[in-house]
Backbone as CSV, one residue per row, in Angstrom:
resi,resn,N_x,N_y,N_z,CA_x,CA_y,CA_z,C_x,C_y,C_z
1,UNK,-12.076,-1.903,-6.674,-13.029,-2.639,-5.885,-12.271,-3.727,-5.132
2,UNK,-12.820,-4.480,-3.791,-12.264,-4.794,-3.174,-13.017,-6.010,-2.643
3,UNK,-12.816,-7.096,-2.920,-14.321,-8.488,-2.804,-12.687,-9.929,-1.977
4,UNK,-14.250,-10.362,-1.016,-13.297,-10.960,0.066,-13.537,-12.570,-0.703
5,UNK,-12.068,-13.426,-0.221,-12.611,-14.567,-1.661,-12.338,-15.684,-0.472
6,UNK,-12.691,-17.004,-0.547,-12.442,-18.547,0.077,-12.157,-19.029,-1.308
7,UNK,-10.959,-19.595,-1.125,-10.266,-20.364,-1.786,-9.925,-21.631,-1.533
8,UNK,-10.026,-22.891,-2.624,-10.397,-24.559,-2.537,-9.136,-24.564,-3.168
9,UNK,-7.509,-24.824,-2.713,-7.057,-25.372,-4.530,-6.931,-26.931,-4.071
10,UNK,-6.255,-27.085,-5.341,-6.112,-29.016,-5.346,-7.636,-29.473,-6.218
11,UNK,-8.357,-28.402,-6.809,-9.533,-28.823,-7.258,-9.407,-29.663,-8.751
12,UNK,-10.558,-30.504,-9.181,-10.693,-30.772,-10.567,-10.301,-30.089,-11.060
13,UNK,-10.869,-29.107,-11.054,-10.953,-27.632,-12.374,-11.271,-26.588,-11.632
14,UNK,-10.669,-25.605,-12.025,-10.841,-23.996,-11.863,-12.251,-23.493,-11.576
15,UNK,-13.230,-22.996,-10.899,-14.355,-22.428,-10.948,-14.892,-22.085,-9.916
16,UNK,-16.013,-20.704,-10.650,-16.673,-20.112,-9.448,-18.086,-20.751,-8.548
17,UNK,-18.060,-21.295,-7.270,-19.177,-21.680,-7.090,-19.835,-20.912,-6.674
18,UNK,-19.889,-19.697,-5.830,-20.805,-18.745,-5.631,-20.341,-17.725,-5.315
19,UNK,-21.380,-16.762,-4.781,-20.883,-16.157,-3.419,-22.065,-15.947,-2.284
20,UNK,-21.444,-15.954,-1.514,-22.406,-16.228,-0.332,-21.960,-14.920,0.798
21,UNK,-22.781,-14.563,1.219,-22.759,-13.467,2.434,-21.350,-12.688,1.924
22,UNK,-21.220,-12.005,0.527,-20.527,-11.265,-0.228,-18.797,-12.205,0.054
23,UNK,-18.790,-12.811,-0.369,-17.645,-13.636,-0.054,-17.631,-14.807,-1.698
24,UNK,-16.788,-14.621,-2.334,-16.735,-15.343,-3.399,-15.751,-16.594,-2.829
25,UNK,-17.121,-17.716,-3.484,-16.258,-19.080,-3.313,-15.237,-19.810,-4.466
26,UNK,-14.228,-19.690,-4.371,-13.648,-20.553,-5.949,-12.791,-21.899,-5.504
27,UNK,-12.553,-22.260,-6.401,-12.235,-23.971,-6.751,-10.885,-23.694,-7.629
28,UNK,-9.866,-23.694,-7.106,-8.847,-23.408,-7.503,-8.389,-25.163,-8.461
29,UNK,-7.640,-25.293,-9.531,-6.914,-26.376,-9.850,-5.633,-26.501,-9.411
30,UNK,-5.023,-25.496,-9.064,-3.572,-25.343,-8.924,-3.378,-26.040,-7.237
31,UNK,-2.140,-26.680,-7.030,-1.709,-26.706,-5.529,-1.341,-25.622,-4.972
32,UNK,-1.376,-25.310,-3.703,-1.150,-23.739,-3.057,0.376,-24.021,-2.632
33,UNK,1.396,-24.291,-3.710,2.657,-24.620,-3.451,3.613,-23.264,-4.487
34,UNK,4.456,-23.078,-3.636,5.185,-21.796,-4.510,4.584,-20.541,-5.277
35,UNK,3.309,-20.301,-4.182,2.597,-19.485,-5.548,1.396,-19.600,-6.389
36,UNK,1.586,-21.161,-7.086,0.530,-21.385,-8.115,-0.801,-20.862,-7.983
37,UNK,-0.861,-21.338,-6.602,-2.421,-21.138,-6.064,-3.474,-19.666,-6.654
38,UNK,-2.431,-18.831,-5.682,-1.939,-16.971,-6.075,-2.413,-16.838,-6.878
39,UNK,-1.546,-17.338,-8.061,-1.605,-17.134,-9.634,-2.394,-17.472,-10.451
40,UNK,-2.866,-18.726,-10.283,-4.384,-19.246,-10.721,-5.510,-18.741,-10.185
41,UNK,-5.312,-17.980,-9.408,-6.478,-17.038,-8.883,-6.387,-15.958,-9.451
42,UNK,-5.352,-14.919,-9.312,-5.331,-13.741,-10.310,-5.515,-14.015,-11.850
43,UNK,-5.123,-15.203,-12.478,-5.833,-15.135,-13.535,-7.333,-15.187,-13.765
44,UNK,-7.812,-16.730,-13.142,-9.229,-16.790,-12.948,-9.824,-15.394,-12.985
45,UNK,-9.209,-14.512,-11.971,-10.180,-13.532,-11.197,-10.410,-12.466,-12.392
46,UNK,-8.861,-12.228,-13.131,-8.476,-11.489,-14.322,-10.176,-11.530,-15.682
47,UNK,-9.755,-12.898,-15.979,-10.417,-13.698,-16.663,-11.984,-13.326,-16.376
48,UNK,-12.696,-13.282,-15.201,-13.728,-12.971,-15.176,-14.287,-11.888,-15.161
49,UNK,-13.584,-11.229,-14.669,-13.861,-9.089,-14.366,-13.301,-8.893,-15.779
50,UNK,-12.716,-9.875,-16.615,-12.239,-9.299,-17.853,-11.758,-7.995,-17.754
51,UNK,-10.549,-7.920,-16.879,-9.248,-7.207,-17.184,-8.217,-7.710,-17.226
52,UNK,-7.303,-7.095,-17.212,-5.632,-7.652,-17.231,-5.211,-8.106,-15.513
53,UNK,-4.160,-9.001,-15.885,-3.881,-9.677,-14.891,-3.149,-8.571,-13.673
54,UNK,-2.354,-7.844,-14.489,-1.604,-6.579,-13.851,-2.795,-6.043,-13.240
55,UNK,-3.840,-6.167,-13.099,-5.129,-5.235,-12.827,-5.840,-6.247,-11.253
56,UNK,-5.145,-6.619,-10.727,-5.901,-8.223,-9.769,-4.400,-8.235,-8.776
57,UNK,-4.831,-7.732,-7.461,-3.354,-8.249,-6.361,-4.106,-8.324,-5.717
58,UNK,-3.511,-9.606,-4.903,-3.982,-10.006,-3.776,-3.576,-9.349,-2.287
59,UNK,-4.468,-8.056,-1.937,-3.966,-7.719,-0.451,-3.675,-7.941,0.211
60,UNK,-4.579,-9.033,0.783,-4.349,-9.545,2.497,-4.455,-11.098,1.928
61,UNK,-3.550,-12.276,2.688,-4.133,-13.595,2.813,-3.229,-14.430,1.701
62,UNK,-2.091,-13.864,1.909,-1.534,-14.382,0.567,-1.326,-16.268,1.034
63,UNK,-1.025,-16.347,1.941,-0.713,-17.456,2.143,-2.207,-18.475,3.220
64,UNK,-3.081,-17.663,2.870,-4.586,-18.289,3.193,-5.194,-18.382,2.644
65,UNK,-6.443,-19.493,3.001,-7.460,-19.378,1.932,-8.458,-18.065,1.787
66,UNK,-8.854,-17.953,2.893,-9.431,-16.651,2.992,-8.743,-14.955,2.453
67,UNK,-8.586,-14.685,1.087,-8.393,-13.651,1.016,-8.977,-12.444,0.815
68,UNK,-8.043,-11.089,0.803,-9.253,-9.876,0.119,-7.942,-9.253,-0.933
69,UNK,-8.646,-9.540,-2.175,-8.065,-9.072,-3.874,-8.911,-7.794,-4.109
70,UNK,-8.042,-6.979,-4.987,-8.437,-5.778,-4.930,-8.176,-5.600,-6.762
71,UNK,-9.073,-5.591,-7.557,-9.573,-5.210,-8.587,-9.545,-3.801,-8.954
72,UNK,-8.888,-3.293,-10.251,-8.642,-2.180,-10.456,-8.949,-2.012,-12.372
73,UNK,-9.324,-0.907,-12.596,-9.247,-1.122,-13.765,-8.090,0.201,-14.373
């Protein structure tokens, strides 16, 4: 599956605020420096579809907020 995401980092805390017009909003904690950002998203994302992290790449947008992650089981 294939879900288009807006990404906040620099947040308080990690979390999902919605999704809106099929577009998931999250609240990243991590800075979007070297990666982290990325990575705190594939877990988050891991974490919620409850699969493995190996199971969550980010397709398009690596270096935007606007991405599309592609979920696999």
């Amino acid at each position: 599956m294939k879900i288009s995401v807006r990404v906040t980092p620099n947040a308080k805390k990690t979390e999902l605020l919605g999704i809106e017009d099929g577009v998931y909003r999250i609240k990243l904690k991590s800075p979007p420096v070297d990666g982290k950002a990325n990575q705190c998203l594939i877990e988050f994302l891991a974490s919620h579809f409850k699969v493995r992290k190996s199971c969550v790449r980010i397709v398009s947008g690596d270096s935007s907020r606007q991405k599309i992650v592609e979920i696999v089981d």
